[in-house]
N, C-alpha and C positions, 0 to 999 in steps of 0.2 A: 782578181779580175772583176769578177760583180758586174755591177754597169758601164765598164768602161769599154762595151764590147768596139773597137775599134773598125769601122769599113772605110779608110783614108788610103789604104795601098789598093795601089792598082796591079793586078796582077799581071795582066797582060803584057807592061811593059818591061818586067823582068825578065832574064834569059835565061830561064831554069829549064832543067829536066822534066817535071814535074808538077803541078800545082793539085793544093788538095785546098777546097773550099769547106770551112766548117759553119754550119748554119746553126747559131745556139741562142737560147734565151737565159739572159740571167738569173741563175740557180745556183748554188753551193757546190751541190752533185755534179751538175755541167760544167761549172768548173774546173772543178778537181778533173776529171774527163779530159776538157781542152787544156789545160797544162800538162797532164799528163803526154799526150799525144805531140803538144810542143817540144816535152822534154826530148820525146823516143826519136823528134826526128829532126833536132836541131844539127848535129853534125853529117847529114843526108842532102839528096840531092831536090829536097821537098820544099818547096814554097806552102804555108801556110797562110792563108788567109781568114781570118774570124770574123763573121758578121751580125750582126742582131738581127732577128728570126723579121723583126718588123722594117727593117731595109730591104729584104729580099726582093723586091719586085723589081728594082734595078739593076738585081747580079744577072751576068750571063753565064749560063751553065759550060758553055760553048768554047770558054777560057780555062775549064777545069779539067782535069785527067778522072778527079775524083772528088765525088761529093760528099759528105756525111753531115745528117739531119740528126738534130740531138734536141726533141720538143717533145712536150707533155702531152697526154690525153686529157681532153675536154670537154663535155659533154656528146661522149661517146664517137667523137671523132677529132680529126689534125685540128691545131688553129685554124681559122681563115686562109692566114697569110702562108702557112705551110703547105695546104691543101693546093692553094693559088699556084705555089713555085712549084709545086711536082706535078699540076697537072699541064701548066705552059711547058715545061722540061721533060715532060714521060718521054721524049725519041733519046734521052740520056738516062733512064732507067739502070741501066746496066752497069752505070756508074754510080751510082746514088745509095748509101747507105743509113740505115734509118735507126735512131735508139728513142724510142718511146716508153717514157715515164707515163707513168699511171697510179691512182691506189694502190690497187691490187696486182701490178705488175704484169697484169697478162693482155693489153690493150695491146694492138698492130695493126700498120696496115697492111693490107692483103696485096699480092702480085708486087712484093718489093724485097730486097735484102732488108732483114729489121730484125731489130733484136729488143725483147722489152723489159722490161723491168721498173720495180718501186726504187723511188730516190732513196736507197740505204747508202751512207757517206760510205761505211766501209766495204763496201762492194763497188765501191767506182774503180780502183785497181785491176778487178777482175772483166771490169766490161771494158776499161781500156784495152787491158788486154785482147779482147774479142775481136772492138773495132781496129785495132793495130794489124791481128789478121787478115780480117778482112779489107781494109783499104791497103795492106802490102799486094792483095793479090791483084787491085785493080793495079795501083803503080806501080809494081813491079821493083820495089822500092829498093836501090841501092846505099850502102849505107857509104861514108868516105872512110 
């Protein structure tokens, strides 16, 4: 995936059940992550969408079931661009789930779902798994 992070589909116009918007910047670990998560939910009722963390001020939150933020800690807080999207979107908080790389793995932000952790590759399996839980319990996710 790397840089090819794709924002060309328009979600809106599809007639899904579901939509789940992933907000990532290109990583290795975030990667493996959003493939993963594409893998779990391609025979499902789930529209995925992937965008780069530095396009986000023109997504609307408002098109999603379900959000998941997958960005680094940086100078002991979100990107810019990160900070920006969750604080225009906090009336969708409830939707939004947050995985925060760091050094030291223990960076978060506060009053959100989030999960954090150091970019170790082999541990991307296990936080897939986390975020799978947890965005099955926003979408309600039916598998076909």
């Amino acid at each position: 995936m790397g840089n090819d992070i794709n924002n060309s589909v328009n979600a809106e116009s599809f007639n899904v059940e579901q939509k789940l918007l992933i907000i990532t910047e290109p990583s290795p670990f975030k990667d493996l992550i959003v493939e993963g998560l594409k893998d779990y939910y391609k025979n499902s009722t789930v529209l995925i969408e992937v965008v780069n963390d530095k396009s986000i001020a023109v997504t609307d939150a408002a098109y999603f079931k379900a959000i998941l933020v997958l960005h680094r800690w940086e100078a002991n807080a979100p990107t810019r661009n990160i900070q920006s999207f969750l604080d225009k979107n906090e009336s969708f908080k409830n939707t939004i789930i947050i995985l925060t790389t760091s050094w030291n793995g223990l960076e978060k932000l506060e009053n959100v779902d989030a999960l954090t952790g150091a970019s170790v590759m082999n541990n991307a399996p296990i936080f897939t798994n986390k975020l799978i839980e947890r965005i099955d319990l926003i979408l309600e996710n039916k598998k076909l």
